[in-house]
Residue frames as qw, qx, qy, qz and C-alpha x, y, z in Angstrom:
[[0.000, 0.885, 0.466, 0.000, 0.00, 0.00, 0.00],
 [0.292, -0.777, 0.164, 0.533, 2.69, 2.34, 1.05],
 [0.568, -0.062, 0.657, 0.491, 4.25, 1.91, -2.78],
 [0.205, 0.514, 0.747, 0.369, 1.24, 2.07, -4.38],
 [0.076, -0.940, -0.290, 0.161, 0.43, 5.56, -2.35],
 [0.411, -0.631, 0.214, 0.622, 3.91, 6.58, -3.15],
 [0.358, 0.167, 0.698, 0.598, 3.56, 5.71, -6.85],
 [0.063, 0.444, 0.712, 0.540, 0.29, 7.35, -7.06],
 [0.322, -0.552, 0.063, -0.766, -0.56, 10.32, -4.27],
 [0.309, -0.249, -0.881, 0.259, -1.57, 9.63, -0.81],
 [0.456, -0.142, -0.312, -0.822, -4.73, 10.57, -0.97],
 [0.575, 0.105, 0.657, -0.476, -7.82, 9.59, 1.44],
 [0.727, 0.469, -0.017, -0.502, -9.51, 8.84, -2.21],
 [0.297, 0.572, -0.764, 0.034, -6.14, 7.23, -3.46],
 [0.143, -0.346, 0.815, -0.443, -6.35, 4.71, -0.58],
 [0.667, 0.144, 0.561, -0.468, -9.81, 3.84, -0.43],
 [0.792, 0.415, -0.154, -0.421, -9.34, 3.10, -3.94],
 [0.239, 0.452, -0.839, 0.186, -6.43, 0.61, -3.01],
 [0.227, -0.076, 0.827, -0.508, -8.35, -1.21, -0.14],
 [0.730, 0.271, 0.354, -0.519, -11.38, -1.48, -1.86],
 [0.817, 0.337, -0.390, -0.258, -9.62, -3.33, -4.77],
 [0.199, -0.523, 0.805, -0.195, -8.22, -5.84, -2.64],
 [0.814, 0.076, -0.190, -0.544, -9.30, -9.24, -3.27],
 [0.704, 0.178, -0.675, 0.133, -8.72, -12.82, -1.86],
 [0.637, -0.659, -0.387, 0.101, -9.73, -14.54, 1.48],
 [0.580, -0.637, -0.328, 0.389, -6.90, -12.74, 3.34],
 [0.225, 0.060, 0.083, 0.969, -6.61, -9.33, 1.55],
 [0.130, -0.566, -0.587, -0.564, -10.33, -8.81, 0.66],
 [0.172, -0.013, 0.471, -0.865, -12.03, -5.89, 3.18],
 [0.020, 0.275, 0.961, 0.031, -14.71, -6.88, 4.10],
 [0.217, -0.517, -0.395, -0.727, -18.67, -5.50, 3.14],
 [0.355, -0.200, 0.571, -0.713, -20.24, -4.03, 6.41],
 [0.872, -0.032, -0.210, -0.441, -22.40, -7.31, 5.67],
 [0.635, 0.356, -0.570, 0.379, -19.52, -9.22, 5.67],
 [0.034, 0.328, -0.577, 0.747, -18.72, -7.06, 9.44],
 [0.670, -0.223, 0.041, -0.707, -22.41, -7.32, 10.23],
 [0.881, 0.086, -0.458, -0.081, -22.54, -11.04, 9.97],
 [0.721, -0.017, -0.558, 0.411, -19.48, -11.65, 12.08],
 [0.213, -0.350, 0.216, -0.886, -20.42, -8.99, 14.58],
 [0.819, -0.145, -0.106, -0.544, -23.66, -10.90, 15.31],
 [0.970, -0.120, -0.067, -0.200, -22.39, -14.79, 15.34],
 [0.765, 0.265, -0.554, 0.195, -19.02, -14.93, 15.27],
 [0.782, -0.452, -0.276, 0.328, -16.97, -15.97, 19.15],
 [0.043, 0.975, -0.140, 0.170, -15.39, -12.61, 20.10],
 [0.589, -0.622, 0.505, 0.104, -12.48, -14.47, 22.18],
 [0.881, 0.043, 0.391, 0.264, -11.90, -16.61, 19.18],
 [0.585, 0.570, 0.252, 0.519, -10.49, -13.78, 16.95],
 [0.039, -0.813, 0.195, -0.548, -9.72, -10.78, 19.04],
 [0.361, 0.111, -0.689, 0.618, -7.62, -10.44, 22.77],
 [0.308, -0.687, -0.579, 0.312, -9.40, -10.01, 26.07],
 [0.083, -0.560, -0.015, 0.824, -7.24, -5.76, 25.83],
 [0.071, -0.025, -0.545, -0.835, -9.08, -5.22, 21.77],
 [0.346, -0.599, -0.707, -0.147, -12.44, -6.17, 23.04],
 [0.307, -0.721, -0.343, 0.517, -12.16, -3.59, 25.78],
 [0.238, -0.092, 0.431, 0.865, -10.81, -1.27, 23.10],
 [0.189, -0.402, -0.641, -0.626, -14.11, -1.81, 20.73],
 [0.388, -0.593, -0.690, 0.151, -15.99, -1.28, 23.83],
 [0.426, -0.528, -0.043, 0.734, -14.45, 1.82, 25.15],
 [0.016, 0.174, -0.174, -0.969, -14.45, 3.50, 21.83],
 [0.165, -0.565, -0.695, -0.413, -18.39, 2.25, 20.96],
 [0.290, -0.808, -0.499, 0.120, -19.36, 3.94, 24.58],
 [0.277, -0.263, -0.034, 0.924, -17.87, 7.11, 23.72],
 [0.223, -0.150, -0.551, -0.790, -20.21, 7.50, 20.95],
 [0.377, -0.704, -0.601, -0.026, -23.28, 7.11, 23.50],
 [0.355, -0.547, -0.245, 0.717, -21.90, 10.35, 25.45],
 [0.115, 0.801, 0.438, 0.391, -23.27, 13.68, 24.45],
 [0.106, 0.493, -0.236, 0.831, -22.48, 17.53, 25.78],
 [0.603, -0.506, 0.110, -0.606, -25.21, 16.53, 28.68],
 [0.900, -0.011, -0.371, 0.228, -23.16, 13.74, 29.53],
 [0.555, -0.776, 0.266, 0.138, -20.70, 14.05, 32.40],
 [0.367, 0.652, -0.631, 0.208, -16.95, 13.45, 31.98],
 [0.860, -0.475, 0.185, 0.017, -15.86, 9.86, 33.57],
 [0.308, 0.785, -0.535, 0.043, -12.49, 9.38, 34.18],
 [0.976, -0.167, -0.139, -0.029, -11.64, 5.45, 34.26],
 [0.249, -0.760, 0.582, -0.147, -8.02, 5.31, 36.23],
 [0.221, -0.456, 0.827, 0.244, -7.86, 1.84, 35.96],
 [0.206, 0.077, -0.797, -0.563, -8.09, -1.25, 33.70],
 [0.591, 0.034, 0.300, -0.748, -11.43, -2.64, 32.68],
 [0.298, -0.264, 0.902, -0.166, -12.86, -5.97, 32.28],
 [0.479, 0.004, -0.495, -0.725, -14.87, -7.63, 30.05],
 [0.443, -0.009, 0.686, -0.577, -17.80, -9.09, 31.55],
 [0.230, -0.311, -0.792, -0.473, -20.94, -11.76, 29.74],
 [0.523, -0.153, 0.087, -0.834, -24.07, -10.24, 30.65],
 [0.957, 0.018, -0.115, -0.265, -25.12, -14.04, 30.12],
 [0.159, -0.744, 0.648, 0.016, -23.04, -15.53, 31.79],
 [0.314, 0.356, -0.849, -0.231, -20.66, -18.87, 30.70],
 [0.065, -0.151, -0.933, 0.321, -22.29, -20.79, 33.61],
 [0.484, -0.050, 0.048, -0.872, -26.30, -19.88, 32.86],
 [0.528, -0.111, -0.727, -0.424, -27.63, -23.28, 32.74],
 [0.253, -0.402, -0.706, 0.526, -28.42, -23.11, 36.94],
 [0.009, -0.473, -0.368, 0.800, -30.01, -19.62, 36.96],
 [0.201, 0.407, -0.338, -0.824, -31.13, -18.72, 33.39],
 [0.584, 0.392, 0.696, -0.144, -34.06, -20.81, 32.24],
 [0.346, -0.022, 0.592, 0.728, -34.36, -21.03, 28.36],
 [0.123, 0.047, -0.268, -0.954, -37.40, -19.48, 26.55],
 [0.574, -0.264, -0.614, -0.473, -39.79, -21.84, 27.09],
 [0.699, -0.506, 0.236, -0.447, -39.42, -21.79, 30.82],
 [0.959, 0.062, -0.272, -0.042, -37.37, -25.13, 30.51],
 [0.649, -0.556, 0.281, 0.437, -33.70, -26.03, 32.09],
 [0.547, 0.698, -0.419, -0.195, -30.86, -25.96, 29.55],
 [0.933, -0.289, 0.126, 0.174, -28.78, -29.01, 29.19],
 [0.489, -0.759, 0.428, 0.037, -25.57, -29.58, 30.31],
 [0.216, -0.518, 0.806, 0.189, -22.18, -31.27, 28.72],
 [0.254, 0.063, 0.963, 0.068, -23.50, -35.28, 28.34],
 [0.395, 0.482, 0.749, -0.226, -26.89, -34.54, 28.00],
 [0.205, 0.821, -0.190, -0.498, -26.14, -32.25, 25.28],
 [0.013, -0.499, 0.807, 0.317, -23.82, -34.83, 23.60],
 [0.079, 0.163, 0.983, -0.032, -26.37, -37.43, 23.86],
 [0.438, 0.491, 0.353, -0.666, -29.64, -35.61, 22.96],
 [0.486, 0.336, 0.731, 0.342, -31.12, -36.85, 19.83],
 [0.064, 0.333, 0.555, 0.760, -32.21, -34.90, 16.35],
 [0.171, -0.536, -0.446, -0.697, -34.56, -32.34, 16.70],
 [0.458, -0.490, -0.583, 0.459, -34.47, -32.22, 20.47],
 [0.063, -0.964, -0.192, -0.174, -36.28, -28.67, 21.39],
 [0.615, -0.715, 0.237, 0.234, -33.74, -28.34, 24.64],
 [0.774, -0.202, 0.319, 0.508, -30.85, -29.13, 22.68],
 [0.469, 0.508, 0.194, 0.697, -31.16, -27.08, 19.76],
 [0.344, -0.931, -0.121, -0.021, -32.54, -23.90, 22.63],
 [0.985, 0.024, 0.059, 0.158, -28.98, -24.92, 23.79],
 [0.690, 0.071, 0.361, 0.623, -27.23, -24.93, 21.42],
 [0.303, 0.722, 0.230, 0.578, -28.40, -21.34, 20.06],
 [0.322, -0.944, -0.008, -0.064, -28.49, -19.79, 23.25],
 [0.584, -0.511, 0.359, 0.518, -24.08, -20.70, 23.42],
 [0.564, 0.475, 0.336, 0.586, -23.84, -19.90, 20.02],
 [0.020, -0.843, -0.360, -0.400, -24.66, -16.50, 21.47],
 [0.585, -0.769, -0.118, 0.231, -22.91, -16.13, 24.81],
 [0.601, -0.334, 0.241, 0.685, -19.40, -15.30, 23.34],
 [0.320, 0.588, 0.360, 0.650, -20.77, -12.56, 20.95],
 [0.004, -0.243, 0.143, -0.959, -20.69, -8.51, 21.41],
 [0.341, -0.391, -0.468, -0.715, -24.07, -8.69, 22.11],
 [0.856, -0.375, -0.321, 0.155, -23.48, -10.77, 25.26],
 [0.715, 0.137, -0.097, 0.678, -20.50, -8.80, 26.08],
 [0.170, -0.952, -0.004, -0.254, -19.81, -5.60, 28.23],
 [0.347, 0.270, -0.487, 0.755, -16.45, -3.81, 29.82],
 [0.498, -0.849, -0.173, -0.034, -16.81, -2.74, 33.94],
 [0.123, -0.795, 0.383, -0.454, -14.85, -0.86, 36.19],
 [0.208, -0.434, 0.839, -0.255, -14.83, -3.98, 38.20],
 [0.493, -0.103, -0.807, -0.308, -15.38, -7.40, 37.52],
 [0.679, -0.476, 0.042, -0.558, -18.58, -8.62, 39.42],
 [0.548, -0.247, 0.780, -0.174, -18.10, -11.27, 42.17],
 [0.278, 0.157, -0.847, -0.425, -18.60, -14.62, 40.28],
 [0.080, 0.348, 0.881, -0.311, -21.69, -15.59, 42.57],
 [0.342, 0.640, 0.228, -0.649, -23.26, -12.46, 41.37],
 [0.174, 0.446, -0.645, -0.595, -21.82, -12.73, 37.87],
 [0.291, -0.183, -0.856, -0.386, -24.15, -16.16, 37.21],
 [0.330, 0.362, 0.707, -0.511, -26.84, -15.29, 39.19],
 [0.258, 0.713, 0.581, 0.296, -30.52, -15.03, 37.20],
 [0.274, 0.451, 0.127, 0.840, -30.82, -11.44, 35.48],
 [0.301, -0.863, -0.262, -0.311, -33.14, -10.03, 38.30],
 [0.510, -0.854, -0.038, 0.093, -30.00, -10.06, 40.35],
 [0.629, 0.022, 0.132, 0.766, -27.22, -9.44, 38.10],
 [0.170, 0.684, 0.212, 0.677, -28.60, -6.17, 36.49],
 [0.179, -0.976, 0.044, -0.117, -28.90, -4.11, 39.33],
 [0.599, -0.599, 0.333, 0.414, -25.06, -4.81, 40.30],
 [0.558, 0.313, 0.423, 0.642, -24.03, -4.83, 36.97],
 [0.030, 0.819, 0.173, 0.546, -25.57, -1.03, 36.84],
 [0.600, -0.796, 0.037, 0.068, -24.40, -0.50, 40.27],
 [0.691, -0.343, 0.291, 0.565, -20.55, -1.65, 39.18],
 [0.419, 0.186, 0.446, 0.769, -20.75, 1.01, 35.94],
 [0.028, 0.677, 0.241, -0.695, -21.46, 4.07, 35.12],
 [0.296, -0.163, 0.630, 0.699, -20.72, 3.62, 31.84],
 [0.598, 0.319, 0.024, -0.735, -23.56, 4.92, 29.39],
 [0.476, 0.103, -0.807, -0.335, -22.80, 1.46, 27.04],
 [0.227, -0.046, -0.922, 0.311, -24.46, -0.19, 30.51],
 [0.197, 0.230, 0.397, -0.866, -26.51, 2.35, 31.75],
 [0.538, 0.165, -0.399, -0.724, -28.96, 1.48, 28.64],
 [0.219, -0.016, -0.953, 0.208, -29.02, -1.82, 30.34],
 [0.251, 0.139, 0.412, -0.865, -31.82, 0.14, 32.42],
 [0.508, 0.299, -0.247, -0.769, -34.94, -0.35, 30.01],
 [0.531, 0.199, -0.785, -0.250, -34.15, -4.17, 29.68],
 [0.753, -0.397, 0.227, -0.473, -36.82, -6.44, 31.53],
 [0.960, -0.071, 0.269, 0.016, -35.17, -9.91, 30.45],
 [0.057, -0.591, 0.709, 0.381, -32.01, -10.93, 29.06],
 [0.742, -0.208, 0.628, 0.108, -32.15, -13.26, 26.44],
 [0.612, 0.097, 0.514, 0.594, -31.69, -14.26, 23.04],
 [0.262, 0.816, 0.453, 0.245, -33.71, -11.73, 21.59],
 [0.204, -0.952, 0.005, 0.229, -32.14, -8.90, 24.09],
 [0.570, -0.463, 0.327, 0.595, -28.67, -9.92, 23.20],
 [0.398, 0.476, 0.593, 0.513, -29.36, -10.08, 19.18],
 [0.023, -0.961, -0.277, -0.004, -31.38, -6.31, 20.01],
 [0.509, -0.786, 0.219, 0.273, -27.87, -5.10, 21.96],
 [0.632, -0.243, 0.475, 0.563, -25.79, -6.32, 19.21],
 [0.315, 0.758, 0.501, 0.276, -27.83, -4.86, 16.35],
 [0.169, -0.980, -0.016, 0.105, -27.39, -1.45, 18.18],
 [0.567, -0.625, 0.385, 0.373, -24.17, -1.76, 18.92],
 [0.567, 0.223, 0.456, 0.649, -23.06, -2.65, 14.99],
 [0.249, 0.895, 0.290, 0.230, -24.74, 0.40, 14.08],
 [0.401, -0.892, 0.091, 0.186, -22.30, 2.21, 16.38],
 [0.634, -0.363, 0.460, 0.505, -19.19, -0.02, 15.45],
 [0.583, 0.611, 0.489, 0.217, -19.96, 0.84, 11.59],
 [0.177, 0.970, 0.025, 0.165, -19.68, 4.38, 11.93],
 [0.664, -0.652, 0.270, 0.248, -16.35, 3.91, 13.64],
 [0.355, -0.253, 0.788, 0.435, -14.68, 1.65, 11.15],
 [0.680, 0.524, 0.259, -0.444, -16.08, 1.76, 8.00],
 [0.739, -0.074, 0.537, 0.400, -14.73, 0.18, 5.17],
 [0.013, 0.360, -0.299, -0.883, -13.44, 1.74, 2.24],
 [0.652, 0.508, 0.198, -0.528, -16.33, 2.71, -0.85],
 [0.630, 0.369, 0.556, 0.398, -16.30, 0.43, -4.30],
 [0.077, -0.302, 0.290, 0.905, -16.07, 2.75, -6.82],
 [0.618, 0.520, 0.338, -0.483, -18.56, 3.07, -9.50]]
């Protein structure tokens, strides 16, 4: 790139026309579909560090803060927390009011099992943005898997943060809330990082 801007201007216009012709699995930029998509489903831990996840976090809740917003000054490091937490199958009943299952019974659950596929969508979910929040301090781990009527108010008690404070409004946590929370939240990360325009 540096070549190609030296060969040819470095230009914001220059560039974007470099990055948008990029092409192949591990040059190609990707379409905010492309971002969207893996934003939504893919395992945040499985492609980013525990300090870039607090990063995206940190610079998404800046962009909730307004001139009627205080000034918070965080002093030290922050922590990334699952709103759902890893251990929910004791406190966090699935959508139908059922248990979720566990390890074996999960391994052993036949086709088309309701419970299993519930499951299986509701962890497909736990390690996405949507599921996913920075604190000031990490919650005890007794509080951290309790059921959501008694995480949220410590979870809003342990932040001030405005990305949390919107937490406020939310009667249940589950799939639907997290999928809502992440929806929002791309809209945010988009404007951040946008990828460069195709040309015409």
């Amino acid at each position: 790139m540096i070549r190609y801007l030296q060969e040819n201007g470095a230009t914001l216009e220059i560039a974007n026309k470099y990055l948008s012709g990029l092409e192949g699995e591990s040059t190609k930029w990707p379409t905010d579909v492309d971002f969207g998509n893996a934003w939504q489903s893919v395992h945040a831990y499985q492609i980013l560090n525990n300090e870039k996840i607090v990063y995206i976090f940190r610079r998404i809740d800046e962009t909730f803060l307004s001139s009627k917003h205080e000034t918070i000054s965080i002093e030290g490091p922050l922590s990334v927390e699952h709103i759902l937490p890893r251990g929910w199958v004791e406190n966090w009943l699935l959508p139908d009011g059922t248990k979720g299952l566990t390890g074996q019974a999960l391994w052993d659950a036949q086709p088309g099992d309701q419970r299993a596929e519930a499951t299986n969508r509701r962890n497909s979910l736990l390690q996405t943005f949507g599921n996913l929040t920075i604190l000031t301090q990490p919650l005890n781990s007794s509080l951290s898997n309790s059921s959501w009527d008694i995480k949220k108010p410590e979870l809003l008690r342990s932040s001030l943060l405005p990305i949390n404070q919107l937490l406020h409004d939310v009667s249940s946590w589950d799939e639907v809330a997290i999928e809502n929370r992440s929806k929002k939240l791309f809209e945010k990360a988009v404007g951040l990082w946008p990828g460069p325009v195709k040309s015409k």
